[in-house]
C-alpha positions in Angstrom: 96.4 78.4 102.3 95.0 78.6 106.0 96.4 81.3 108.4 98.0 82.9 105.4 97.6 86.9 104.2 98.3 88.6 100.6 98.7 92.6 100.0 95.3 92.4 98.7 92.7 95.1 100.0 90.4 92.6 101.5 92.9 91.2 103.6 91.9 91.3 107.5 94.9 94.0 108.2 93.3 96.7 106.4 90.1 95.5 108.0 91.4 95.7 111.2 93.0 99.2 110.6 89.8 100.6 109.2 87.8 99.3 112.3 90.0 101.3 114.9 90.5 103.9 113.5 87.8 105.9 114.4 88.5 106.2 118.1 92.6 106.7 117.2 93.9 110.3 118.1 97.0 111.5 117.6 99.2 114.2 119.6 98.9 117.6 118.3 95.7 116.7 115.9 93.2 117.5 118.0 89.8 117.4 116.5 91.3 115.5 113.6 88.7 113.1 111.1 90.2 109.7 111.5 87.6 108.1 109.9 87.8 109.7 106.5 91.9 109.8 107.2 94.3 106.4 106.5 92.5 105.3 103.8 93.7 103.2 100.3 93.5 106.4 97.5 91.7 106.2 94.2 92.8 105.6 90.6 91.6 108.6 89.3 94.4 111.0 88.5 95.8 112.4 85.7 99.5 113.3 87.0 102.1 112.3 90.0 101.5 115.9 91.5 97.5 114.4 92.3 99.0 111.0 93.4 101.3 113.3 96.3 98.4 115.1 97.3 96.0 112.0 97.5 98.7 110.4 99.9 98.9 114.0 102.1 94.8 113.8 101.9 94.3 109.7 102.9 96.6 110.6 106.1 100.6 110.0 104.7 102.9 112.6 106.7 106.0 111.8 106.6 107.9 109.3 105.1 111.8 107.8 104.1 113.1 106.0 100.5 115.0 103.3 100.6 116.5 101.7 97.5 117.5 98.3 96.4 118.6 97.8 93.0 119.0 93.9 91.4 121.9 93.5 90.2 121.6 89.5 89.0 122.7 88.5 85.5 119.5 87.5 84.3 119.3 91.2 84.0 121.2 90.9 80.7 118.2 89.0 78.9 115.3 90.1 80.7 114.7 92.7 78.6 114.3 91.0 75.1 110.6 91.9 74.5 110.4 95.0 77.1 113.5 97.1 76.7 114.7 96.5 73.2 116.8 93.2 73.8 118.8 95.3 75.5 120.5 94.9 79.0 117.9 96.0 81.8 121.0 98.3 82.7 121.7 99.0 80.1 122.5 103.1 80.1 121.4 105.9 77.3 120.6 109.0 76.7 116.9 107.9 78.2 116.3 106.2 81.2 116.0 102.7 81.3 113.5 100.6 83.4 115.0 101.1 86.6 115.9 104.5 86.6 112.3 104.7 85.8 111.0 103.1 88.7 113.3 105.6 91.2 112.4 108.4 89.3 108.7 108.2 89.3 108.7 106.7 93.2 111.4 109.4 94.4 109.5 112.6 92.7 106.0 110.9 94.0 107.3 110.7 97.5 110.0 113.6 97.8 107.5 115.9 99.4 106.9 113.5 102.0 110.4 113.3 103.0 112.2 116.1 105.7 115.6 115.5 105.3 115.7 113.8 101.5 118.2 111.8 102.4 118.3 108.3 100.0 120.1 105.5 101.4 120.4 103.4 98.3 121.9 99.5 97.9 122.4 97.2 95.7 122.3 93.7 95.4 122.8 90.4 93.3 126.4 91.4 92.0 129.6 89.4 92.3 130.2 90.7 95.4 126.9 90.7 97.4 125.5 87.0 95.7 122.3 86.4 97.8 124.4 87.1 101.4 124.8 90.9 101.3 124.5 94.2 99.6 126.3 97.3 98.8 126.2 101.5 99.2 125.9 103.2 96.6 128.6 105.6 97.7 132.1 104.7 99.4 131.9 106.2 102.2 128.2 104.9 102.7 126.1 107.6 103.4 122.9 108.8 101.9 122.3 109.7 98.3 120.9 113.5 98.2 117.2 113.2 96.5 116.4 111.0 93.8 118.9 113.1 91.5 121.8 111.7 93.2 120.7 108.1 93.3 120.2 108.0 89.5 123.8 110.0 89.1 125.4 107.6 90.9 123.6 104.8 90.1 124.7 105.3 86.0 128.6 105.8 88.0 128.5 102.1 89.2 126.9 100.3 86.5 130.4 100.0 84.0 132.1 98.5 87.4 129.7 95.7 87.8 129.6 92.1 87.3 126.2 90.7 87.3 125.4 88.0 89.3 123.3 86.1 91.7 121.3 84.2 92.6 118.0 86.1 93.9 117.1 86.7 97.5 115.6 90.2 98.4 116.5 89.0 102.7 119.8 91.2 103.0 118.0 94.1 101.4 115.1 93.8 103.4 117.4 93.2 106.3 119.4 96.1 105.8 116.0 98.5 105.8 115.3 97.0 109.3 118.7 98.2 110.7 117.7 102.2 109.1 114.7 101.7 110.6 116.0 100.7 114.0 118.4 103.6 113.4 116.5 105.9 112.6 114.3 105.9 115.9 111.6 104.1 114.2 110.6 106.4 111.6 108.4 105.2 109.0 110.1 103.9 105.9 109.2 102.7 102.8 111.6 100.5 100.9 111.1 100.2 97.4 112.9 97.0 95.6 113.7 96.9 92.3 113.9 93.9 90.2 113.7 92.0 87.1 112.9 88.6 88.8 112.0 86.2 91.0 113.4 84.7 94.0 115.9 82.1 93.1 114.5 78.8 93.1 116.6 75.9 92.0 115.4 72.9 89.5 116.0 70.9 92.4 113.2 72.2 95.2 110.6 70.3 95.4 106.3 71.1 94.5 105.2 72.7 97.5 108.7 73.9 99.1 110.8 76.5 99.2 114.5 77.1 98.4 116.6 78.7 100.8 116.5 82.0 99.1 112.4 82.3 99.3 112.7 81.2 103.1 115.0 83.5 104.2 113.4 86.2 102.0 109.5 85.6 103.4 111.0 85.2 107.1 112.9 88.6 106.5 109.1 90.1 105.2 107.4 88.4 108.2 110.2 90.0 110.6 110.1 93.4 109.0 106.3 93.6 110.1 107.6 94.3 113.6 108.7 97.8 112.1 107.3 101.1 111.0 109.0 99.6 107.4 106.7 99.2 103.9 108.2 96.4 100.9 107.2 98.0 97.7 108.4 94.6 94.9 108.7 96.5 91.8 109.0 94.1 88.7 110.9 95.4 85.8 111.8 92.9 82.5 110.1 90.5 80.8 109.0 88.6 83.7 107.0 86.0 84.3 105.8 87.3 87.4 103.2 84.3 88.4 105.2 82.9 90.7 105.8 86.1 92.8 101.9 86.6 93.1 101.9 83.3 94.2 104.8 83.7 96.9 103.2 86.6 97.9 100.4 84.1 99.3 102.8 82.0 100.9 103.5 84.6 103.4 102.8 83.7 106.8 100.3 86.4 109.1 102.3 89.3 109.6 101.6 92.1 112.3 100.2 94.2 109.4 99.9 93.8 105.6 103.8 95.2 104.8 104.4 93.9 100.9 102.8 95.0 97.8 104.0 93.5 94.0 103.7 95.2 91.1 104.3 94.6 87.8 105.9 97.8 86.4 106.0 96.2 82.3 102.3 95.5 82.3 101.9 99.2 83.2 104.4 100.6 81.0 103.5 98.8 78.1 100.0 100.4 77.6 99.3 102.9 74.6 98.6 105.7 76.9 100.3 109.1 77.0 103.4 108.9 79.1 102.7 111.2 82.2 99.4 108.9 82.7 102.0 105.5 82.9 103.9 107.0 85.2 100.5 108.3 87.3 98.9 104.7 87.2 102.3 103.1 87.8 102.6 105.5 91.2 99.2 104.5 92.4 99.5 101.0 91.8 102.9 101.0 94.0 101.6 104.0 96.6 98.1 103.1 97.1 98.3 101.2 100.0 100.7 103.5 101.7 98.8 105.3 104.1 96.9 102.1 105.4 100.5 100.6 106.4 101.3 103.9 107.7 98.1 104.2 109.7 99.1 100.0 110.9 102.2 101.2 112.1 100.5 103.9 114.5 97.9 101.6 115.9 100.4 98.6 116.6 102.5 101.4 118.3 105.7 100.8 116.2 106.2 103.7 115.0 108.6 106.1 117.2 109.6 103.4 118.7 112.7 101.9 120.1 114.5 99.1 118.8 118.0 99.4 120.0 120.6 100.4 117.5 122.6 97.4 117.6 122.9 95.8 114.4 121.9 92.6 113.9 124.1 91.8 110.2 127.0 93.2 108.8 127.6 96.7 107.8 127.0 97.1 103.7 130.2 96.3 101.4 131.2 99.6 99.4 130.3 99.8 96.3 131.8 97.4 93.0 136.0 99.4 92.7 136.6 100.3 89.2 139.7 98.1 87.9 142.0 99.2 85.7 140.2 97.8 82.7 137.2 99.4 83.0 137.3 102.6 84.7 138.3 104.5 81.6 135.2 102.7 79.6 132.8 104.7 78.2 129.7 104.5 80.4 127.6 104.4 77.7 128.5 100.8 74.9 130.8 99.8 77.7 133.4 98.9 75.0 135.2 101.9 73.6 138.1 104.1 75.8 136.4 107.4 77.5 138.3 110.0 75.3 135.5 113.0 75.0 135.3 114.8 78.2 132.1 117.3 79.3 131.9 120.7 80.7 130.8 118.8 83.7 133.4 117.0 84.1 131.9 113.6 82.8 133.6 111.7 79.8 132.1 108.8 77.2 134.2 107.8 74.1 134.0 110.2 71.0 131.4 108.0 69.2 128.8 108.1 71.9 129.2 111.8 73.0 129.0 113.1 69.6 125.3 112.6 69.5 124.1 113.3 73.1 122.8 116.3 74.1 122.5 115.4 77.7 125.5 114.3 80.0 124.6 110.1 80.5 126.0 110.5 84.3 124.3 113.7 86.1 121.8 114.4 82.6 122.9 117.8 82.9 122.6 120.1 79.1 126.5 119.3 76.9 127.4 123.0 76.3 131.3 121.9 75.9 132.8 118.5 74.1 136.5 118.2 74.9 138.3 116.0 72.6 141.1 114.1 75.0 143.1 112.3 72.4 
């Protein structure tokens, strides 16, 4: 389509960005290589450890997670040929998709990151829909590293009601205004999800429902901030049409979105530690390029006011009294074995773990409660 960009390499952003940037110089770097700095990284490595230091090398210094988790109902049958025919949520003694993703993203980027400080959201439930999203934690601040997000994320999931439909615009939204906040530090926000954007029976070859509009003008808006979109599919899929959305993107002030299918990587008969190192590069490998875009358009450090522009994130899903003393784990029996940290499952489910499902730490103690 004419006038249109994708996240490919050979788009004319990263052309653009690798034309100036041998007469940029920065503050403080005097004497600085630009030219061999603020480039795409290689596919060459053999653990996440090489993938951090490729991203220090091809100019990446500093950066800030975001997190948005999909919290739709299709969620519940996505998984059929990828996770067992199990719930995408579903939560065990071994991570499932999406804690996957965070972990792999959040240990890849944690050096990159001051303060490691993870605002994390979700969206897609019964109480977001496609209009808002929700903290992680009550009183809305933060998660501490990757190791909190996970912890609390396996703390929400038995007080959830999948949803929908699909839109990632509040998400993407709600990074803008941490952005703006932030005094235009770089960000990256990394999405999580096991499908497309919703698109009703009833939209017509050639347009696009509501939920796509408002999620492509929310990616076309975001390219006015020092803000990367990292899609990560997780689920069965299919993915075609998100490849083919991506196109329908309109020109952006630099190439801000990147897809990638996290199943098609996982799935390969390779040794684990070399998924998790191709599945980095494939999300991280155009990093430092945006990064570098956000420099040379002069949007990052910038000002953008700190007045919000939607409303504040809902708190996250409240445990009712049916289901806050459900084991975490099958989500059916009564919590009645309690942890040394504190944590409690029902008897059947504890009896065989050997890590704690909520903060993973090593069961020393089982405490029948009744």
């Amino acid at each position: 389509m004419p006038g249109l960009i994708s996240h490919h390499p050979s788009s004319s952003s990263s052309s653009s960005s690798s034309n100036s940037s041998r007469t940029h110089t920065s503050g403080g770097k005097g004497g600085r290589n630009f030219e061999r700095r603020y480039s795409k990284i290689a596919d060459n490595f053999e653990c996440l450890e090489q993938v951090t230091e490729a991203l220090a090398q091809a100019g990446l210094e500093s950066s800030n997670l975001i997190v948005g988790i999909d919290f739709t109902k299709s969620n519940e049958w996505s998984g059929k040929h990828s996770f067992n025919n199990q719930s995408l949520h579903h939560i065990s003694s071994s991570y499932n998709p999406y804690e996957q993703a965070i972990s792999i993203v959040g240990r890849t980027l944690s050096p990159f990151d001051e303060d490691d400080l993870i605002p994390c959201f979700g969206f897609g439930d019964a109480t977001t829909h496609d209009q808002n999203v929700f903290d992680f934690n009550p009183d809305l601040r933060p998660c501490h590293g990757f190791s909190e997000a996970l912890s609390r994320y396996r703390e929400i999931i038995p007080h959830l009601q999948l949803s929908g439909p699909t839109s990632f615009a509040p998400i993407i939204e709600k990074a803008m205004d941490i952005v703006a906040h932030s005094g235009g530090q770089y960000h990256i926000l990394l999405i999580i999800a096991d499908g497309q954007v919703t698109r009703s029976i009833n939209t017509r070859n050639g347009q696009l429902s509501s939920q796509e509009q408002k999620t492509i003008d929310a990616i076309v808006k975001a390219s006015e901030f020092p803000l990367s979109i990292i899609l990560v599919g997780v689920g069965d899929g299919p993915w075609g049409m998100m490849k083919e959305f991506d196109d329908n993107i309109p020109n952006r002030l630099f190439d801000n979105f990147q897809f990638v299918n996290f199943t098609e990587i996982m799935v390969k008969k390779i040794p684990q530690n070399r998924k998790e190192t191709e599945f980095a590069l494939a999300a991280l490998m155009e990093i430092p390029l945006q990064y570098k875009a956000t420099i040379e358009l002069g949007i990052l450090g910038r000002n953008f006011g700190t007045k919000s522009q939607k409303s504040a994130a809902l708190p996250p899903p409240n445990a009712s009294q049916d289901n806050c003393h459900v084991c975490p784990v099958c989500l059916i029996e009564p919590k009645n074995m309690a942890f040394g940290c504190g944590h409690q499952t029902c008897f059947d489910c504890g009896k065989a773990l050997k890590s704690c499902p909520i903060c993973r730490s090593s069961i020393q103690t089982r405490i029948k409660l009744y």
